[in-house]
VONUPA-561293 format. One record per residue: x, y, z of N, C-alpha, C in turn. Coordinates in steps of 0.05 Angstrom, whole numbers, plus 5000, padded with zeros to 4 digits. Example, Ala and Ser with C-alpha at 12.3 -4.5 7.8 and 13.67 -1.06 7.14 Angstrom:
526448865156524649105156526449345156
525749555142527349795143525850015157
This chain:
516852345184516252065185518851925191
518351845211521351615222522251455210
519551235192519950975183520850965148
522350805135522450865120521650635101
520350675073519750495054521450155062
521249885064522949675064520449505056
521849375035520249155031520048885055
521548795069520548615092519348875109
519349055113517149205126514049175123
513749255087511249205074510348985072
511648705066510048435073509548345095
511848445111510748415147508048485161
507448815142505248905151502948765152
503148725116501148585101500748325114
502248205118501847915126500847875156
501948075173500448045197497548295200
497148375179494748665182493648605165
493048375140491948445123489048425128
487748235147485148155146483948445164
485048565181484848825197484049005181
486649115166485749335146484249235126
483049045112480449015101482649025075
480148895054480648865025482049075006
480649305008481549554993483849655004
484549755033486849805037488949675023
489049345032491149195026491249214990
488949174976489649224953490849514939
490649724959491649994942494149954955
495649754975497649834979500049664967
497849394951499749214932499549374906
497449544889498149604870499549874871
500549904891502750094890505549974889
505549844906507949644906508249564876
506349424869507149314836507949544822
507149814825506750034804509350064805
510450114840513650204835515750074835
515049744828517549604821517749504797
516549664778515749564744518249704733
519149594721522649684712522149984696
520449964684519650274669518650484687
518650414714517150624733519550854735
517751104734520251294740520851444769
522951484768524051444793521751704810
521351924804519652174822517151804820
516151704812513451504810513451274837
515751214835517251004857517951144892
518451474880517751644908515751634917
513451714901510851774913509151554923
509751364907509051084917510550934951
513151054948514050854970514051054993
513051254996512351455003510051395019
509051365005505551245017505050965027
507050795016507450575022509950595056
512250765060512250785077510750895104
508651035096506451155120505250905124
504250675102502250575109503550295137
507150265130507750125147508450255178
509650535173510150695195507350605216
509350555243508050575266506850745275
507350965265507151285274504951375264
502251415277500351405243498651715267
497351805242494752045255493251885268
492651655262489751495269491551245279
492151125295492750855310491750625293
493250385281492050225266490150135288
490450065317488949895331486549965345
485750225327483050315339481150235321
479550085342477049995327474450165308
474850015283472950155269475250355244
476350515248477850715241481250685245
481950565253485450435252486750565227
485650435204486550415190486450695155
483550815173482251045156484951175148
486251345165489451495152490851355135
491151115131492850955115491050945088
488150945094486750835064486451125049
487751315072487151615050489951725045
491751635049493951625040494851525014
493851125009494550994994492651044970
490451234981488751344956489351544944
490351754960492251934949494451854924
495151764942497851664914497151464894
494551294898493451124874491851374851
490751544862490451744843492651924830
494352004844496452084831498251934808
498551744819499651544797498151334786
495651434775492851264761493351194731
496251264720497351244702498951054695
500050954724501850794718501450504742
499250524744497350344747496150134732
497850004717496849854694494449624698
493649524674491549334675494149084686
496148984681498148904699499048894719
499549214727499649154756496949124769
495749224761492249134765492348804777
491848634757492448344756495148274771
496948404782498348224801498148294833
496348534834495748674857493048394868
491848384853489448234854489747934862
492347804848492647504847493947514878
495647724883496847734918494547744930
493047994927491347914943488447644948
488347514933487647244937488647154957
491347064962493347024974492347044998
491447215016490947305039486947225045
485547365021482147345022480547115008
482746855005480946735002480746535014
């Protein structure tokens, strides 16, 4: 993978892709974001997350974001990947700030 984790990467995405990639994407890719900037996150937790969070901004994808219908499928099984992996540290917190961003964008 070429691209690497950056946060103006990830809001860039988000901000110009969010209505594209649909509700759930954008939300598994903010409560990852929240998961791995929680000061108690541990560092292998903050890999796997920005990990997934770098694929989901990488240009480079299996699936083309700009194919209709499916763009975005590789990214939503990616960011599910790693939301199950780290379903632990996924708090009812980061929960609730994943959620108030995404307002931000869906309402």
């Amino acid at each position: 993978m070429a691209k690497k984790f950056t946060e103006k990467g990830f809001w860039g995405k988000l901000s110009d892709h969010a209505v594209d990639a649909g509700k759930d994407v954008v939300l598994s890719g903010l409560k990852l974001y929240f998961a791995a900037v929680e000061k108690s996150a541990p560092v292998w937790v903050q890999g796997v997350a920005f990990a997934a969070l770098a694929y989901f901004i990488s240009p480079i994808d299996a699936i083309p974001d700009f194919t209709p219908g499916i763009g975005y499928a590789d990214d939503a099984g990616v960011l599910a990947t790693a939301i199950v992996s780290l379903r632990a540290y996924i708090t009812a917190e980061v929960s609730r700030q994943a959620k108030a961003k995404l307002k931000n964008w869906f309402s």
